[in-house]
DOTILUM-908031 format. One record per atom (N, C-alpha, C, O): residue in one letter; x, y, z. Coordinates in nm, 2 decimals. Example, Ala and Ser with C-alpha at 12.3 -4.5 7.8 and 13.67 -1.06 7.14 Angstrom:
BEGIN
a | 1.32 | -0.57 | 0.78 .
a | 1.23 | -0.45 | 0.78 .
a | 1.32 | -0.33 | 0.78 .
a | 1.42 | -0.33 | 0.85 .
s | 1.28 | -0.22 | 0.71 .
s | 1.37 | -0.11 | 0.71 .
s | 1.29 | 0.00 | 0.79 .
s | 1.34 | 0.11 | 0.80 .
This chain:
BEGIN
x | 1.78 | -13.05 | 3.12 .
x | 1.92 | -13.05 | 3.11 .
x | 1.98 | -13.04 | 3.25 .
x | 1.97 | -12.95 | 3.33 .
x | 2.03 | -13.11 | 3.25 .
x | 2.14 | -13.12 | 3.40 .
x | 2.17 | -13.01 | 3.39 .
x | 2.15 | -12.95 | 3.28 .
x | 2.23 | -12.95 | 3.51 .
x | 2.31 | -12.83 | 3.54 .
x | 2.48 | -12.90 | 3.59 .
x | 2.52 | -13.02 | 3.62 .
x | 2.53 | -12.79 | 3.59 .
x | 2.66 | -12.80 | 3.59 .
x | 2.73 | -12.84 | 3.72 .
x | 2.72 | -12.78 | 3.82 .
x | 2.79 | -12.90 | 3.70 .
x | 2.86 | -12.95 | 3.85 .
x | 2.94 | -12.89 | 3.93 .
x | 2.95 | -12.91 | 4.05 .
x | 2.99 | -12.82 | 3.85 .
x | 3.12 | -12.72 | 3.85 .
x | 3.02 | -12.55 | 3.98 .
x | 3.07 | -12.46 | 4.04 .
x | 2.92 | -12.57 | 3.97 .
x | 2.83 | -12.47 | 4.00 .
x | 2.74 | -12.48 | 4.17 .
x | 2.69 | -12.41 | 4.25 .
x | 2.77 | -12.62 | 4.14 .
x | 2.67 | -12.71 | 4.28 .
x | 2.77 | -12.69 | 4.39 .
x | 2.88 | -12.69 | 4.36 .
x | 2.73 | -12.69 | 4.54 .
x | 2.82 | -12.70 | 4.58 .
x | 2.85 | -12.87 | 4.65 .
x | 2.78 | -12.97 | 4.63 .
x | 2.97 | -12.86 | 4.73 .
x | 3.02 | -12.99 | 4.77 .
x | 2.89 | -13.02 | 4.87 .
x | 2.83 | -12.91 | 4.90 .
x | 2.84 | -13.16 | 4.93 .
x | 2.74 | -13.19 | 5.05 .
x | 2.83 | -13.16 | 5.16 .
x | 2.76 | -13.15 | 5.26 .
x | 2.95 | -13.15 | 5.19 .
x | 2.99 | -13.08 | 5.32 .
x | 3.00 | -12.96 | 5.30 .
x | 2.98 | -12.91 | 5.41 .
x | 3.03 | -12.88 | 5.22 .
x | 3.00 | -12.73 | 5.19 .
x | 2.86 | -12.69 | 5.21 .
x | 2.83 | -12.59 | 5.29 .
x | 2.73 | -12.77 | 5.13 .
x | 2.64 | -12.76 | 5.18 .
x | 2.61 | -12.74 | 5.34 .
x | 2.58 | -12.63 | 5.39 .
x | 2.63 | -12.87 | 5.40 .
x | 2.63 | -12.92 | 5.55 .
x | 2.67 | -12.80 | 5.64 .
x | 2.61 | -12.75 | 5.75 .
x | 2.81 | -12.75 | 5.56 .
x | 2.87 | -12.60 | 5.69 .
x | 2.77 | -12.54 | 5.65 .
x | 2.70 | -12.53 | 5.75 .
x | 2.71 | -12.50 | 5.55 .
x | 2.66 | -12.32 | 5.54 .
x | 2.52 | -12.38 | 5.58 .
x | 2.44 | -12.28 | 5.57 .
x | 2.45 | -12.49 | 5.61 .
x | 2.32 | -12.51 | 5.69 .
x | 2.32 | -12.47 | 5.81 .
x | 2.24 | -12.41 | 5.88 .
x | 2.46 | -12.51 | 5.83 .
x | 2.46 | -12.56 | 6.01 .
x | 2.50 | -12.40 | 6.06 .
x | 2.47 | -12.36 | 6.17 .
x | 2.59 | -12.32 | 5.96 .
x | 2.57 | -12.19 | 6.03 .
x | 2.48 | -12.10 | 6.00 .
x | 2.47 | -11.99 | 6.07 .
x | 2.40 | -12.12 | 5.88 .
x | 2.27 | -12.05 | 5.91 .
x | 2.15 | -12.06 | 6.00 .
x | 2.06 | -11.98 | 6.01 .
x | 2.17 | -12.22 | 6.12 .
x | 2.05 | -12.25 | 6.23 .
x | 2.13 | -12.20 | 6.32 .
x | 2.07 | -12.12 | 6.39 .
x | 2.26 | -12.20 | 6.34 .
x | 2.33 | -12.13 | 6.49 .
x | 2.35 | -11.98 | 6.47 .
x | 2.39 | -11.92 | 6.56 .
x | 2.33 | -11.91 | 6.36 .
x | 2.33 | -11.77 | 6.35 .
x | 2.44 | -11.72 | 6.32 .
x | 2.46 | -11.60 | 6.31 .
x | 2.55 | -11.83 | 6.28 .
x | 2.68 | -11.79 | 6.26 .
x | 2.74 | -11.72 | 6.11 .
x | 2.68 | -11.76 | 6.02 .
x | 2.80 | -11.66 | 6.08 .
x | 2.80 | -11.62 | 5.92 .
x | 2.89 | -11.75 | 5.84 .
x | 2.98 | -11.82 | 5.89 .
x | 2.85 | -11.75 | 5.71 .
x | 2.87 | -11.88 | 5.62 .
x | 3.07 | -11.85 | 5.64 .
x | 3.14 | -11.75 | 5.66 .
x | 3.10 | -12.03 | 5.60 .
x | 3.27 | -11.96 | 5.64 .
x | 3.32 | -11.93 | 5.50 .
x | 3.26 | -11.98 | 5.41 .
x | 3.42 | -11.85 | 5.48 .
x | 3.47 | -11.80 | 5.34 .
x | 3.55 | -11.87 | 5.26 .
x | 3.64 | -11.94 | 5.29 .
x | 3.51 | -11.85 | 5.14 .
x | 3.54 | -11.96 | 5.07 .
x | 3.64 | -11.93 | 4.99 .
x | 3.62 | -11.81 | 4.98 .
x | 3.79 | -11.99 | 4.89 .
x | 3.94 | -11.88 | 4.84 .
x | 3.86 | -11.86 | 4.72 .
x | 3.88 | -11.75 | 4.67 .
x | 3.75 | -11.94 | 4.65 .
x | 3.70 | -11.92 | 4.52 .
x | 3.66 | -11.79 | 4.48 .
x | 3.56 | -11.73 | 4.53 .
x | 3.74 | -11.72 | 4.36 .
x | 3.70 | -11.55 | 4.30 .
x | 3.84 | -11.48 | 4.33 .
x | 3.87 | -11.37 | 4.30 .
x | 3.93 | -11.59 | 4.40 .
x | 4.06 | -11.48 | 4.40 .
x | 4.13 | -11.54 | 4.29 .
x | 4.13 | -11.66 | 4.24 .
x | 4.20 | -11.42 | 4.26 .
x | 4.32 | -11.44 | 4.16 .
x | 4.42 | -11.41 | 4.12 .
x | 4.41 | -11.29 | 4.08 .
x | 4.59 | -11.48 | 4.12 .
x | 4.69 | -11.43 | 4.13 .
x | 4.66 | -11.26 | 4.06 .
x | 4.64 | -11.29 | 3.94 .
x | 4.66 | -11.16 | 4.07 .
x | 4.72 | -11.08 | 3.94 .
x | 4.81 | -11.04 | 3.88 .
x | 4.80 | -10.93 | 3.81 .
x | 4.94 | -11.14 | 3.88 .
x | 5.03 | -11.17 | 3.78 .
x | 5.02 | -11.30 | 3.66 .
x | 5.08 | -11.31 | 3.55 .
x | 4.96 | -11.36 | 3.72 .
x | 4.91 | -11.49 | 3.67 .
x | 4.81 | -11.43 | 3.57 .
x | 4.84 | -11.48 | 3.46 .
x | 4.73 | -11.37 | 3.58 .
x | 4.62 | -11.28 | 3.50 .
x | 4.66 | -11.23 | 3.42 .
x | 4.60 | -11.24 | 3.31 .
x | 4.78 | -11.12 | 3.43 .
x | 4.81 | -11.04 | 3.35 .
x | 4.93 | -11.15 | 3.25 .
x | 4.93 | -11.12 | 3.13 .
x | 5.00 | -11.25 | 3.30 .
x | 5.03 | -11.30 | 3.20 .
x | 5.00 | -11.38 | 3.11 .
x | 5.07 | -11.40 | 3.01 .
x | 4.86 | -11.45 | 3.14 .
x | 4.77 | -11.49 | 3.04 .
x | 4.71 | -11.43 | 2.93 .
x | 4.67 | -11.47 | 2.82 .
x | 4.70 | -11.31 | 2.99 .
x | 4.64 | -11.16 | 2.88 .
x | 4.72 | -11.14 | 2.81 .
x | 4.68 | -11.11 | 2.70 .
x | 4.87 | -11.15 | 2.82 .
x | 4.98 | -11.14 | 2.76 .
x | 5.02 | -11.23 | 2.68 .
x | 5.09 | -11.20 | 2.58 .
x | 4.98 | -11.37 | 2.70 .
x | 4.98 | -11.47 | 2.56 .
x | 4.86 | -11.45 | 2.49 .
x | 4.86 | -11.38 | 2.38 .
x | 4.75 | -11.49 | 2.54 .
x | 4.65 | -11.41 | 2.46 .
x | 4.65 | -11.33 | 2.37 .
x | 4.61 | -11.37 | 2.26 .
x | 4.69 | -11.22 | 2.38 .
x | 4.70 | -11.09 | 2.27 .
x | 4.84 | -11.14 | 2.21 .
x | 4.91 | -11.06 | 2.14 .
x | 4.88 | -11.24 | 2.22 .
x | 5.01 | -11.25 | 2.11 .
x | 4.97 | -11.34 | 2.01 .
x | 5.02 | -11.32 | 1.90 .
x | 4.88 | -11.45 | 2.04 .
x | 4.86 | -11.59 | 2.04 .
x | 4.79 | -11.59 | 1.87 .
x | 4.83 | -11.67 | 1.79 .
x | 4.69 | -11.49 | 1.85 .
x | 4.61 | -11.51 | 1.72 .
x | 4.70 | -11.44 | 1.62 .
x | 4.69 | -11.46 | 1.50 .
x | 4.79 | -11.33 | 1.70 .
x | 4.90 | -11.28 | 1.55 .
x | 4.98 | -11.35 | 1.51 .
x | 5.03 | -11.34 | 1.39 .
x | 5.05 | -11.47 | 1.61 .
x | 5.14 | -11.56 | 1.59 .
x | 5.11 | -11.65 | 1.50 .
x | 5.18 | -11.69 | 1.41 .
x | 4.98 | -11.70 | 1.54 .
x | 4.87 | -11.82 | 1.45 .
x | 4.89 | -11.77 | 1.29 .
x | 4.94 | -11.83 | 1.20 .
x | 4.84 | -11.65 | 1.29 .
x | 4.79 | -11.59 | 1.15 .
x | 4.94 | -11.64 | 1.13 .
x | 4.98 | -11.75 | 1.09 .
x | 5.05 | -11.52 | 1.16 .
x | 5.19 | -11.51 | 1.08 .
x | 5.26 | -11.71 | 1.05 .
x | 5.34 | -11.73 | 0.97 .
x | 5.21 | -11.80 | 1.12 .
x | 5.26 | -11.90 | 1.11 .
x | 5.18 | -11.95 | 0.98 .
x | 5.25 | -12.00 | 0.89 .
x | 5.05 | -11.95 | 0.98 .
x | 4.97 | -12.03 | 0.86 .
x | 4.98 | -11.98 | 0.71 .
x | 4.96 | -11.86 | 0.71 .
x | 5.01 | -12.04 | 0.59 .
x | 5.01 | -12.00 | 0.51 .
x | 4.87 | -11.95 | 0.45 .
x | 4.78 | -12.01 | 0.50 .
x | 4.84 | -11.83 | 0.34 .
x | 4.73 | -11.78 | 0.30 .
x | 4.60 | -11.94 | 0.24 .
x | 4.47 | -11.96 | 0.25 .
x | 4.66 | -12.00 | 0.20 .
x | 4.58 | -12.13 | 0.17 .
x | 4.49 | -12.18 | 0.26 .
x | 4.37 | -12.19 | 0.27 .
x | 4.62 | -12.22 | 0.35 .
x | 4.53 | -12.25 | 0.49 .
x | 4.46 | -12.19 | 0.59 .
x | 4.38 | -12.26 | 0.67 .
x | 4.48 | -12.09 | 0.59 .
x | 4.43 | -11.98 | 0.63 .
x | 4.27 | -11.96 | 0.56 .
x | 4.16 | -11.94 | 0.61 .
x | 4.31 | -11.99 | 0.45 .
x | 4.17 | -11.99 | 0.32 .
x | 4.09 | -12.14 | 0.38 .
x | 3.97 | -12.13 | 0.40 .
x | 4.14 | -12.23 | 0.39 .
x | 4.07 | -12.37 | 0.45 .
x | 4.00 | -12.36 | 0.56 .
x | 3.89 | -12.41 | 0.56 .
x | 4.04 | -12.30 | 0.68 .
x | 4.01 | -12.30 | 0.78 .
x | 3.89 | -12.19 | 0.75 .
x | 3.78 | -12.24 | 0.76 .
x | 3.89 | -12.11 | 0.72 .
x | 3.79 | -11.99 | 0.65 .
x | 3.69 | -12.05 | 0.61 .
x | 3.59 | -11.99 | 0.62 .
x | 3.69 | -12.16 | 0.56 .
x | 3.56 | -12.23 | 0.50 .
x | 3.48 | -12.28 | 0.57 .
x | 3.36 | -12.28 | 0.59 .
x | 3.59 | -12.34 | 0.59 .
x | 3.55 | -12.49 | 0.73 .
x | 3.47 | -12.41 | 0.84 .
x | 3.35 | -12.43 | 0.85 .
x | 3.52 | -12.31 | 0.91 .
x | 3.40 | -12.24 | 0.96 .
x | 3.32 | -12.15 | 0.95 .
x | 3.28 | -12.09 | 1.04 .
x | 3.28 | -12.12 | 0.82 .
x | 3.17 | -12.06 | 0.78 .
x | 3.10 | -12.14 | 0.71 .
x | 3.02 | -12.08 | 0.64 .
x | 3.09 | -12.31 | 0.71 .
x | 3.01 | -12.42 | 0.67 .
x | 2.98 | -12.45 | 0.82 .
x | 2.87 | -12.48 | 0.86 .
x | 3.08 | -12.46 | 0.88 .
x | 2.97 | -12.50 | 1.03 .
x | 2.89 | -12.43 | 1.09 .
x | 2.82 | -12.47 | 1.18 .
x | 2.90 | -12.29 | 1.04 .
x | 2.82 | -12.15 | 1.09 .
x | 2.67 | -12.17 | 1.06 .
x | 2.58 | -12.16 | 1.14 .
x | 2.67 | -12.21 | 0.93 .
x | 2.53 | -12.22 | 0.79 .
x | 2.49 | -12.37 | 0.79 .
x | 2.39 | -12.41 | 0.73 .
x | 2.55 | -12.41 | 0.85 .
x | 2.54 | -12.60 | 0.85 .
x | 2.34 | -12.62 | 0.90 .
x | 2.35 | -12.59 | 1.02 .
x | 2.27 | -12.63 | 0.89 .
x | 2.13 | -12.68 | 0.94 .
x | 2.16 | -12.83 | 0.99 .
x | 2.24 | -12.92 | 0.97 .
x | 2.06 | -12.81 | 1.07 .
x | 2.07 | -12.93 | 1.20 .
x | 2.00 | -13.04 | 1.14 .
x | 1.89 | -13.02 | 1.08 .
x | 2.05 | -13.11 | 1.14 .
x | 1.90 | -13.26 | 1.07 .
x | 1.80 | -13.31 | 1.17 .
x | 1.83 | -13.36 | 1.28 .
x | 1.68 | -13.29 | 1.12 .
x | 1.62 | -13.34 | 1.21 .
x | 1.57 | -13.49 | 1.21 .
x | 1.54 | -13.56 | 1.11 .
x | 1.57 | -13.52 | 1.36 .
x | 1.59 | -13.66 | 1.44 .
x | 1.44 | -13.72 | 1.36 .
x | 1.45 | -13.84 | 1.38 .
x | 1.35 | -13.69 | 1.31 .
x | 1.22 | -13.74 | 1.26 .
x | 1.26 | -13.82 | 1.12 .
x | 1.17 | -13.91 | 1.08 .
x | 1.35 | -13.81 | 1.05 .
x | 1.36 | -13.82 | 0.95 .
x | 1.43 | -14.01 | 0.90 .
x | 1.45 | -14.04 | 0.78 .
């Protein structure tokens, strides 16, 4: 399975952190891992609103459908490709 692309780095990203590991230099820093923390905290904040809003919007029926529908895809067996 391939790996993920999103994980690899760029060939000139590569290139820098070669070229300062032969001259002894330290790798240069990268913005990746920072994060507004407002931006954070207001995502958390839809979030925790987001699945009571869902429930209070769907009627009990549908609510009951969707209930099905994934606990059939839960129990679903894979077919196998031999067949």
């Amino acid at each position: 399975m391939p790996k993920r692309s999103s994980k690899t780095k760029d060939v000139n990203q590569m290139a820098a952190s070669i070229l300062a590991a032969a001259t002894g230099e330290p790798p240069p820093l990268t913005p990746d891992g920072e994060k507004n923390p407002a931006a954070v905290a207001l995502g958390r904040l839809g979030g925790l609103k987001g699945g009571k809003a869902r429930n209070d919007a769907l009627s009990p029926e549908r609510r009951a459908e969707i209930a099905k529908k994934a606990a059939s895809a839960r129990w679903k067996t894979k077919k196998s490709s031999e067949t």
